[in-house]
N, C-alpha and C positions, 0 to 999 in steps of 0.2 A: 034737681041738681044733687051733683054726691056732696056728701058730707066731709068736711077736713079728716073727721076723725075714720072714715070707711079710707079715705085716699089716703093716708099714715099707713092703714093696713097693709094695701097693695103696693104700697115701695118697700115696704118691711117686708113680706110677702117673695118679689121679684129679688130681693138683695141673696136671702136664704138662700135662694133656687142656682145664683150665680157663682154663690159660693161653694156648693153641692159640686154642681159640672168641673169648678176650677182641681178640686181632688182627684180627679183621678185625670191620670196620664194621656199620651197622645192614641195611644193603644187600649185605652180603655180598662186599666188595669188600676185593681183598688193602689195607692200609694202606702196609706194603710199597713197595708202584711194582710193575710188569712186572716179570719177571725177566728175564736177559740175553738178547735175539734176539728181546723183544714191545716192539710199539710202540704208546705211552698215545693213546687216541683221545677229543677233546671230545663232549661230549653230542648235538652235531649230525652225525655221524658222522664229521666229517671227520681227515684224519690233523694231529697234535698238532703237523707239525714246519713250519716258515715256510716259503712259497714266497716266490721270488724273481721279481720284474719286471727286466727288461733291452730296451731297444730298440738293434737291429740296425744298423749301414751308413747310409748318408749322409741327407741330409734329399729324395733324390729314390727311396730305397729306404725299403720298410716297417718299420716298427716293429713288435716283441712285446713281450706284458704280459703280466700273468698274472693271469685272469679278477676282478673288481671284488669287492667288497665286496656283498652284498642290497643292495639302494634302500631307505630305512627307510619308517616310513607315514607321515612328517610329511604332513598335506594341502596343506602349502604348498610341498614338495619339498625343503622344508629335509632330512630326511633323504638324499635320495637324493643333493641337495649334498655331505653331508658325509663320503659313502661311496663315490663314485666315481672319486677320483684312488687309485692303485696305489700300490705303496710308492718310494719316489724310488731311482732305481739311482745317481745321483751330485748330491746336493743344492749347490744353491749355495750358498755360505758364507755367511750373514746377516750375521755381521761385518764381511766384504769382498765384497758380493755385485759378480759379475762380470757379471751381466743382474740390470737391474731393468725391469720389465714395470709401468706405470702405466694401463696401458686395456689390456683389461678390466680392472674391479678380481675382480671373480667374486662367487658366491653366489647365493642365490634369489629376491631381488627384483628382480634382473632379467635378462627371458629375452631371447637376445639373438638376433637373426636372419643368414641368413649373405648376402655374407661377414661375418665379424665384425672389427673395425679396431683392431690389436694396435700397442700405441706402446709405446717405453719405449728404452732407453738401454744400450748393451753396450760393454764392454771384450774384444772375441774376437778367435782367430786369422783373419786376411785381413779382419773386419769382417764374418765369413759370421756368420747368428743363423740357427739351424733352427727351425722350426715345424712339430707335432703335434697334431692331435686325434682324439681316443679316446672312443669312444659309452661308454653307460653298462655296456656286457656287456667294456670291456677291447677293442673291436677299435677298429682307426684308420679312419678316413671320410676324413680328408684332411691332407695334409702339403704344405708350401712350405719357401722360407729367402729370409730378404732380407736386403739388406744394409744396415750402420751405417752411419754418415756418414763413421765413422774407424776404421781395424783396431788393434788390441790394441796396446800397452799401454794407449793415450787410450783415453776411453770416446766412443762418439761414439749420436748420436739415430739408431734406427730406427722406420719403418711399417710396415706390411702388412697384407695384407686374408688372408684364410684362409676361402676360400667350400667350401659342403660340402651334402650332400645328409642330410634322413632322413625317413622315411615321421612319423614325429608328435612332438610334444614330449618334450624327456627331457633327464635328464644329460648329460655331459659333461667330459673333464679335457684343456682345452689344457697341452701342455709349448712352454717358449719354452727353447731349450739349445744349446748348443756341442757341434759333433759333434768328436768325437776327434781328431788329424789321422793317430793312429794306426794306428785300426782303427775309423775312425765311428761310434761308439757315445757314446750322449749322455754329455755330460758338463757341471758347472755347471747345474742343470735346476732349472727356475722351473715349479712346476706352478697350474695354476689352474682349479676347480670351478665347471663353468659349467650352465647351463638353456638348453637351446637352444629354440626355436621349429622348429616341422616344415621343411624347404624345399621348397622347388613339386616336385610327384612327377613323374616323366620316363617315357619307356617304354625298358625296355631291350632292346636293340638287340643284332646281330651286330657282332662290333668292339670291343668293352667298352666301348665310349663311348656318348651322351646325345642323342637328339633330343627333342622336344615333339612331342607327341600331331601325326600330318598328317591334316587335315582332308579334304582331295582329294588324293589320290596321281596321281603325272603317267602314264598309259598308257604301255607303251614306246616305241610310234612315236611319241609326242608329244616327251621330253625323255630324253636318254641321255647318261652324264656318266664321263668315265672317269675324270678325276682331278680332285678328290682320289678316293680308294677308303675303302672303311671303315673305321674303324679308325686310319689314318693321322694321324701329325702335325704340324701346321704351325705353322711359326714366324714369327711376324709378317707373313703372307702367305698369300695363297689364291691358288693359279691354279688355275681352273675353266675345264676345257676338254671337248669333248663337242658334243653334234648336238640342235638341238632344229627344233620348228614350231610357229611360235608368230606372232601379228597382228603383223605390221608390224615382225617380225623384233626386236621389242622381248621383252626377257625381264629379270630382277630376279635378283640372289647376296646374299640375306640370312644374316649370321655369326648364332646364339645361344651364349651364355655357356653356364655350367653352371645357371644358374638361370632360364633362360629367355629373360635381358633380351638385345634387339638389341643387338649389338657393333656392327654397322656394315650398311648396305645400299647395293649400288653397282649401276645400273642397266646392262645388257650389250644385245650385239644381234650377231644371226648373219650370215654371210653374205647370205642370200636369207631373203622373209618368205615366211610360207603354206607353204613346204616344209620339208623335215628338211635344213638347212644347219650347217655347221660356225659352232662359236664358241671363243672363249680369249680368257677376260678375266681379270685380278690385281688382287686385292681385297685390301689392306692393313688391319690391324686392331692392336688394341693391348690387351692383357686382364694386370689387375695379377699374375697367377700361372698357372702349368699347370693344367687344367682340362679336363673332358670339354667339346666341343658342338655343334655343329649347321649342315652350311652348306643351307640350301634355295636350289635353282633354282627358279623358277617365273616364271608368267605371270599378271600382275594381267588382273582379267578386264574384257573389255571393257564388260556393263552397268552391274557397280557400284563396279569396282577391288578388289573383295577378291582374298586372296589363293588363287588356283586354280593346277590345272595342276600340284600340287609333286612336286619329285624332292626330297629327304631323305638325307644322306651325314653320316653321325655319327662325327664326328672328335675329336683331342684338341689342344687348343688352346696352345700353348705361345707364349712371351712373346718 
């Protein structure tokens, strides 16, 4: 026969065992937490612990985030509104805010096309206000900075335009902020959820700059252009110099923006017509921000004036 003191054992024994199974959940999961050196992961795989968003160095160097929120399915884009600005790395005070930004106001009923016209009122150092914006996946498409009317302490009114490229409608989070004067990193950051409209699609080029689609490319013995060169860029100023042949020694330096539109057109003319004679002509321009875009030489054609004959020099446009 068992012993009292063996049968003590085995209910002490089975209580233990019952008590073990009652811990952990219907799903088999410790109640617990990890133990120490495992890390809790959400239902969507991702890891449990927060990332951090930080944009980098001045408002002519790039900014980093850390990739967006999903788009939600609102059909009216209300979700993807609400999910596309990052977490702020240094929020402006709302009690004393130091940028208040009154255009755009943001949101989804209205999509807005670029450039887009940012107004509002800053107290910063020098008067500088940075501008950012950031597509819906967390990466930047285009950055500027303009200046208040008054530097810091006064607050004084600023504008600016913030023109930008994207293949089709979407999200968007402008930041309007004070860069550091530390180490450039925003600081006081006004963010704002935007819907943007597509902008006019370009063909990319050698250079990392933007021309529009050429219709007739100019043969080489017809127009030959050394400077500007690709890529390069110019500040309130074109000198376009270079060899063409062209009727009556007449030829055209058409500037394009980053979206297309004529900055400026100034009609030029070579030494000698009908042969490949030298030209150098200075085409002044005036563009509200740095920008990719476009100078064409060509030759309006003689049956019906369009435009023929193009040479094509994809630059970047600075102010």
């Amino acid at each position: 026969m068992l012993s009292s003191r063996f049968l003590g054992f085995l209910a002490v024994s089975l209580l233990l065992a019952l008590t073990v199974a009652c811990a952990e959940d219907d799903a088999g999961q410790d109640i617990f937490g990890p133990t120490a050196g495992e890390t809790g992961t959400p239902d969507d795989g991702t890891p449990a612990s927060t990332a951090t968003s930080a944009a980098t160095g001045t408002a002519t160097e790039t900014a980093t985030v850390s990739p967006t929120a999903e788009p939600g399915d609102d059909d009216d884009g209300g979700g993807q509104i609400e999910d596309v600005c990052t977490d702020n790395p240094s929020p402006v005070d709302d009690s004393d805010p130091s940028i208040v930004v009154t255009s755009p106001e943001g949101g989804p009923d209205d999509t807005l096309s670029s450039p887009i016209e940012i107004a509002g009122e800053a107290r910063v150092f020098e008067a500088t206000v940075s501008l950012a914006l950031f597509d819906g996946g967390g990466e930047i498409i285009s950055e500027t900075f303009t200046t208040a009317s008054e530097g810091g302490p006064a607050f004084g009114d600023f504008e600016a335009q913030l023109g930008y490229t994207l293949a089709e409608e979407g999200p968007a989070c402008l930041w309007v902020f004070e860069s550091s004067a530390e180490d450039g990193s925003p600081t006081n950051v006004v963010q704002i959820p935007l819907l943007l409209d597509a902008a006019p699609e370009f063909v990319d080029v050698e250079g990392g700059a933007w021309c529009p689609e050429n219709p007739d490319p100019a043969p080489d013995d017809r127009i030959q252009v050394d400077e500007p060169l690709p890529g390069d860029t110019l500040t309130g100023f074109a000198r376009v110099q270079g060899r063409a042949q062209v009727f009556e020694a007449q030829f055209v330096v058409r500037i394009y923006d980053a979206e297309g539109n004529v900055v400026i057109e100034q009609p030029g003319s070579t030494e000698e017509g009908q042969v490949l004679s030298e030209f150098d002509v200075g085409v002044p321009y005036v563009v509200p921000f740095t920008q990719p875009g476009c100078v064409w030489v060509f030759e309006p054609s003689a049956m019906d004036g369009s435009d023929a004959t193009i040479y094509a020099i994809p630059v970047h446009l600075s102010r």
